[in-house]
Each structure stands twice: as C-alpha cells, then as structure tokens.
N, C-alpha and C positions, 0 to 999 in steps of 0.2 A: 660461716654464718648461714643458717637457714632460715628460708622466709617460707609461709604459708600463703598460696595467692587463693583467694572466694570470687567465684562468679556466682551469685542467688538468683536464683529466678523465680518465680512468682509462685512454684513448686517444684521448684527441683535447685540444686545443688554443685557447682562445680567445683572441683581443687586441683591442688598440684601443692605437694611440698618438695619446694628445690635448694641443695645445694648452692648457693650465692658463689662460694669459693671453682665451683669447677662447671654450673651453671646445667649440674647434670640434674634432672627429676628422680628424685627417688620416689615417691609413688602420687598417685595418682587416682582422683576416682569421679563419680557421679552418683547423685543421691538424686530418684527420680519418686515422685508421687509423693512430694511430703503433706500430710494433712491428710489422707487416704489412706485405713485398713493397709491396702496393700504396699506401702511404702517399701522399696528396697534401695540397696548400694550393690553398685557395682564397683569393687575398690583392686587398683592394679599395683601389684608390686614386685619386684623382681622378674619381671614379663610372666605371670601369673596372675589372673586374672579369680576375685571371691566375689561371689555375690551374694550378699546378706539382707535377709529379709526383716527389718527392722519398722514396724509400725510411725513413726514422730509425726508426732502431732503439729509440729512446728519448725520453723527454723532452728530453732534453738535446741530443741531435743536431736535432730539431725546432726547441726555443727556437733553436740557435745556424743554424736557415735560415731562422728568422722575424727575426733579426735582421740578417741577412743581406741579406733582402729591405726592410727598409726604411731599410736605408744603401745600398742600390743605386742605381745614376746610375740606371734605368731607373725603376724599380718602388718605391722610396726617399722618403721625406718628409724623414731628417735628412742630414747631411752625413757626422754621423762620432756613438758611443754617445754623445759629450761631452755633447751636447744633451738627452738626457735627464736631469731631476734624480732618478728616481728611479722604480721600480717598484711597481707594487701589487698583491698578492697576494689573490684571491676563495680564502678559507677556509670553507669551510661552518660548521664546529663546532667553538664556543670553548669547549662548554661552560658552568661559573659562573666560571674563574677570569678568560676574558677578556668585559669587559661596554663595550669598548670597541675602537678599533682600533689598532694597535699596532707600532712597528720594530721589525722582527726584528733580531733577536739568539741567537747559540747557545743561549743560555737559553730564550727564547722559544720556539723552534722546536721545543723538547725536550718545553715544555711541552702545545704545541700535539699532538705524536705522542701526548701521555698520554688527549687527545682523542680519538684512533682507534676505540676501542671503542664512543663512542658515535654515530660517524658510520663503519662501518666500508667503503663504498661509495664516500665521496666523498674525506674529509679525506684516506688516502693517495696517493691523487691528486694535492690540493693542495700535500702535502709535495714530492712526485717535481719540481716545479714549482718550488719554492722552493729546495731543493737542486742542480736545474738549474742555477740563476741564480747560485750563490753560488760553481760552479765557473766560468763565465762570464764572469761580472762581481762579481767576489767584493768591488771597493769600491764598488759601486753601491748605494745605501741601497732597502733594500726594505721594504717598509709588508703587516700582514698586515690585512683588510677582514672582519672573521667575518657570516656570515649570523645567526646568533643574535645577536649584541651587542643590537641592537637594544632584543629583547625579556627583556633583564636589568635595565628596570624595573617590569617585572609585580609583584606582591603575593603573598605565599606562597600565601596560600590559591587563588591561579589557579594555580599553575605544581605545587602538591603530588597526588600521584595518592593516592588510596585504596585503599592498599595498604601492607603493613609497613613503617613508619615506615624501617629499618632496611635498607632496598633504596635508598632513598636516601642515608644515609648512607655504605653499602658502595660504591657501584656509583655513585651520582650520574643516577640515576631518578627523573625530573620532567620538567615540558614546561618545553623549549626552543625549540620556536616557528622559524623559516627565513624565507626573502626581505625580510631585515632591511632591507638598502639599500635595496629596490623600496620596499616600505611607506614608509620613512624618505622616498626621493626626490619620490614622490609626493603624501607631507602635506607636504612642504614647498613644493612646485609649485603644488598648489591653495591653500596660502595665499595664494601670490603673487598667483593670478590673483583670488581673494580680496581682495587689499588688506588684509589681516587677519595679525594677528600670529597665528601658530599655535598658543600658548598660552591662546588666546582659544575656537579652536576645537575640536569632535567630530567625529571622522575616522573611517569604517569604510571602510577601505581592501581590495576584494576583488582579490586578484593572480591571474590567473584562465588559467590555462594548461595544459599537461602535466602539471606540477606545479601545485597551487594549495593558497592560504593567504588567509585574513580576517583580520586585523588592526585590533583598537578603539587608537586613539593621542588621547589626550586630555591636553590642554596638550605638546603635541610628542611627547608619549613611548607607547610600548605600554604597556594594559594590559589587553590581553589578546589572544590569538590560536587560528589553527585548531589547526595545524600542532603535535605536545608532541615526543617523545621523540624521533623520527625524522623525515622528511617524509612518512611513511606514514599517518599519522594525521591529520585533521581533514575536510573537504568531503569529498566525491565525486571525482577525478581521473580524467587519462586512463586510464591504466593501476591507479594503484595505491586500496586498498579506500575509505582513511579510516576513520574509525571504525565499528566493527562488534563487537557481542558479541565478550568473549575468549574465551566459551568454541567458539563456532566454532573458532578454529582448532586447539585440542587434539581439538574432534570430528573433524576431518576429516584431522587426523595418524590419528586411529584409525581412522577406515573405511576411508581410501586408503593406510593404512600408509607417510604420511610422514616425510621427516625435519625437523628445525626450518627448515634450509636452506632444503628444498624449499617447504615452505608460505609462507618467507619470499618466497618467487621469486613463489609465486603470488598476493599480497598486492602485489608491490611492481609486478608485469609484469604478469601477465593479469586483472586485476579492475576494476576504476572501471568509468566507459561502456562501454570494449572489451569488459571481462567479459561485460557485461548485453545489450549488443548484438549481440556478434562481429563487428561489421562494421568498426571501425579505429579508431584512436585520433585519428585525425582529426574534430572535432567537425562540419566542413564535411562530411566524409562522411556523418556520422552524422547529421544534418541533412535530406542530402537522400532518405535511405533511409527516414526518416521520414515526410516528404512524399510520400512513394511509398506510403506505406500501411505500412511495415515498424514492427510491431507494439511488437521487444525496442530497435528504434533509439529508438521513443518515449518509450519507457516507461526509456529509458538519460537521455532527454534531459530529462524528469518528474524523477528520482531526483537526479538532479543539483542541477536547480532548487532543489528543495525542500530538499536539502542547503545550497546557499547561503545562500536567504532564513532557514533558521532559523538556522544561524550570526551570519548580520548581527540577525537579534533576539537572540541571547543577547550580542552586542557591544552595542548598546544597554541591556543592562541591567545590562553591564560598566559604562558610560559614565551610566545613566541620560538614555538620550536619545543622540540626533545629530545633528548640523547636515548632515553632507555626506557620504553614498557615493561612492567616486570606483572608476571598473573600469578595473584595467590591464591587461597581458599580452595573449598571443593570443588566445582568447575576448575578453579583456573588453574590449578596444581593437577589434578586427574582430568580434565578436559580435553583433549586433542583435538575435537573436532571441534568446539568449538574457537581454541585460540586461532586454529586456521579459518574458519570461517570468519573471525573479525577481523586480522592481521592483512585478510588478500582485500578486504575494503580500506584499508591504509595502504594499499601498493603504490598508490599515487605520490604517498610522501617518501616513497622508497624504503619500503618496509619489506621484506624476504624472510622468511621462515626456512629453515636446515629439516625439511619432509621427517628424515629418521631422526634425529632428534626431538622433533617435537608430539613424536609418538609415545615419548617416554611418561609415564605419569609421576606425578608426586616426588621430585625428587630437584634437587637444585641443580639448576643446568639454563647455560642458553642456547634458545633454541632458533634463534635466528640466525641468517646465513653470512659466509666471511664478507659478504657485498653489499648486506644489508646499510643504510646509511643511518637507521636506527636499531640499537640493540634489543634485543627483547631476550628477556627470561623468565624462568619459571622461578618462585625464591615460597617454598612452605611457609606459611605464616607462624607467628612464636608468639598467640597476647600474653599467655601467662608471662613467660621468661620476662617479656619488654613489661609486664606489671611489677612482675619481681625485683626487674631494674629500679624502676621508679620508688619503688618500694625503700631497697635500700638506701637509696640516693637521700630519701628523705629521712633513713635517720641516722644517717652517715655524721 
C-alpha cells in the first residue's frame, strides 16, 4: 500500500510518497512559490534530485504537477494514481473537536474551516490543499493528521489560561500545543530502541527547530507541552518570542503606534534568536558569530538555552520525574552545542552527556553517559512516515 502525505503551506507544497508495506519513501519533493511567475519543484527520486520550473497558479495546478511527476516514465515511482490507497493531509489545528486523526469527509472539512481562527496562518493553507485533491481525485480517500491531536490528553488545569473563564468558552482559548506527530513519532522510536513499552516510560521530548516545542508524554500520551494557543508561545525560537509578559505588547502597540497585525508580525518574524542577535535565523550562524566574540549572538544563544532547560524542568514536574530526554529537529538532531549547553543546566537532576558521542550530528544515538540517571538521545524526527501511519490506520 502506498500513501501520498501533503504538507500546503500558504505557498509552497510538501510530499513524500511512501511505501506503507516496507515504510521506505520512494520520492519525495517541495513545490516553492506557488501563485508566483517563478514557481518551481524540486522533486527527489532515486537520490537524484530535478528541479522543474513550473509556473501554478494555485494549489491545485501544483498538486496536479506533483502528481504528474511521479506517474512519470522519467521521474515517477507509481505506474498509474491506482497504486496509491490513499492521501494524508498535515493539518495544523484541530482545535478540541478533533483529538484524533480522521477521513475526510464534507463534514469534516467544514468543521476543520471552523478551525481557522485559531490557526489563521497555517490551517487555510491546509484546507487549499485538501480541496485541491478532492477536485483531482475526488474518490481518492483522504486522511486529515492535526498537529494538536496529540496533545488533547493534557488535564484541564495544564491546557486552561488565567484569564476569563468566558474567552474560552466564547472563542475556545486554551493551549493547544503543535508538533504532535514529531513528539508522538519520537516516544514511540525511543521506546523501541528502549526495548520498553512506552507506557512504562517519562518522555521530555524537545523538537528543536525554527519552530520549537517540549513535550512531557507519560504512559504514551502528552501531558503537557511548550507550545498553547498558537505556535508563538512557549521556548525561545528562531524568529518568533515564545513566552513573554502580555503586557509588552500593548506597550509597544502604544509607543510604536502599532496595529494588532503589526506586533503580531513582530512576535511571530523578527523576535526569538534573530531578534536578540540580528544576525539570522540560522543557529549555525549564530553560533559562529559568537565564537567570534559577538556579544547579542551569545547572549541569543544563553536566552535560548535557558528557555529550554527550564521548560524540561517544569516537564518534569508535569511527570514528576523523567527517564529520557530525547532532541529532534534541526538544532536538536545537528546541534551539539547546543544539547550540551542545556543538558549541563539539568546536572542537578543528574544529567551527563557521553562529550564524543554527542558531537555526532543527525543521526540516532544516545548520547548521554553510562552514569547519567536520566537517558538522553538524539532520535531524527519522521512527521510524514508518523502522518502516513495515521493515514493508513484510518482506512484500514
């Protein structure tokens, strides 16, 4: 069985068409600038990489080149759509009504739009992407994947803000939490490599990227995370604040005479490391700018740390305790310096890091020492594969 997994974004295009039977990818691409003259694909197959310069207008002229391209005698993996069983949709936000993953359906889909407000950047994206597909291949069963699901077995008292009862009840304001899959994929990986049923184990799962999210998953399930309302909020990121006094940004609407928009743009695009640094959103950048003596690159790359490591202590006291830190994503998979800089602020809990080991980048291993009292590892993250999962599960 093959499944097709769609990440949409508000111009651009993600896939992956995988093998379900051996869970291998056979190809792979990204469609960037769609709605833009210059519109291309970069489409990978057989570790051979095309890029094709294809104008679309829209999502839908896109999806129908990416499909295009791999029923192609050339550049192609299936023969003909028959071969696919079915499509998987990356939804960011289900919201409370969806706390699992789910066939679409007209209904479904409706109810997913009622979403939009609380993800208003990403979910119509996602929609443009599902509507695609259903002019396309309208009997093709398609599976929606939410990034929140995950984290809809948190406890009220984690997910409720302290703020008028009544804004939740109107609006549906509360943390909902993001990178469900990642989290998800990852305590289940290190169970494996564990030997350990997962139920058994304390999971502070740090997803450490552009984006980043913490995640306590205890007996399989979240309970508790960085990430609440939006993915604005929780750690340090590259771009965006995380958590920070609210009343900040109604000061700084007053001084700079903003509007909600605008301070949202600056919260979500120029703040995290970039902000405090200026020098890129690049952590390797900012890295070496540091090294060099650059003061705000340091003191970007301090702020951060110290963002993490306290998160993973207030996960811990979600969990009471941990057995195993595991780092994904780009930092936390290719980081070195950074896993060490936030690992030796948990020495307290008895936390040791394996020095050559954890010099290793990107690759599955732990790198924590044989005296360590909590394990830590590095485990690549997999959201397609874990969408794919879901995917078939659902029409199993």
């Amino acid at each position: 069985m093959k499944v097709l997994v769609l990440n949409s974004g508000s111009s651009s295009l993600k896939y992956q068409v995988i093998d379900m039977e051996t869970e291998k990818v056979l190809a792979k691409g990204y469609f960037e600038r769609i709605g833009q003259p210059n519109a291309f694909l970069t489409h990978k197959v057989n570790g051979q990489k095309h890029k094709f310069e294809h104008p679309a207008r829209n999502h839908e002229k896109a999806i129908e080149f990416v499909l295009n391209r791999i029923t192609n005698d050339h550049y192609g993996v299936l023969k003909s759509l028959d071969e696919l069983s079915a499509i998987g949709h990356r939804v960011v936000h289900g919201g409370e009504k969806f706390n699992s993953s789910i066939l679409i359906t007209d209904e479904v889909l409706e109810e997913i739009k009622k979403c939009n407000h609380l993800a208003p950047i990403h979910n119509p994206s996602c929609i443009l992407g599902i509507e695609a597909c259903k002019k396309i291949v309208p009997n093709m069963p398609m599976v929606a994947v939410f990034d929140t699901a995950f984290h809809q077995t948190m406890s009220k008292e984690k997910y409720i803000y302290p703020i008028p009862y009544e804004y939740y009840k109107k609006y549906g304001i509360r943390k909902y939490g993001f990178h469900g899959t990642s989290h998800e994929y990852v305590a289940n990986r290190v169970a494996q490599l564990e030997n350990k049923d997962i139920k058994d184990l304390k999971i502070i799962n740090c997803h450490l990227g552009q984006g980043a999210s913490i995640c306590a998953i205890e007996n399989g399930k979240s309970v508790e995370t960085s990430m609440g309302l939006t993915p604005i909020s929780g750690i340090v990121m590259g771009t965006r604040s995380g958590d920070i006094d609210p009343s900040i940004i109604t000061y700084i609407m007053k001084k700079e005479k903003l509007t909600a928009d605008e301070v949202e743009n600056i919260l979500n695009k120029e703040s995290g490391v970039y902000g405090i640094s200026n020098v890129s959103v690049d952590f390797r950048d900012i890295e070496s700018e540091a090294l060099a003596g650059g003061m705000h690159a340091q003191l970007a790359l301090d702020v951060f740390h110290y963002s993490v490591a306290s998160y993973i202590a207030k996960c811990m006291v979600a969990m009471q305790g941990a057995d195993i830190i595991t780092f994904t994503a780009g930092v936390g998979e290719k980081g070195p310096i950074s896993r060490e800089a936030i690992c030796k602020q948990l020495e307290f809990f008895g936390v040791k890091l394996d020095e050559e080991k954890n010099k290793i980048r990107g690759e599955e291993i732990k790198i924590s020492s044989d005296d360590s009292k909590i394990k830590v590892y590095v485990i690549p993250t997999n959201e397609e594969l874990m969408i794919a999962r879901e995917t078939l599960k659902q029409i199993s």
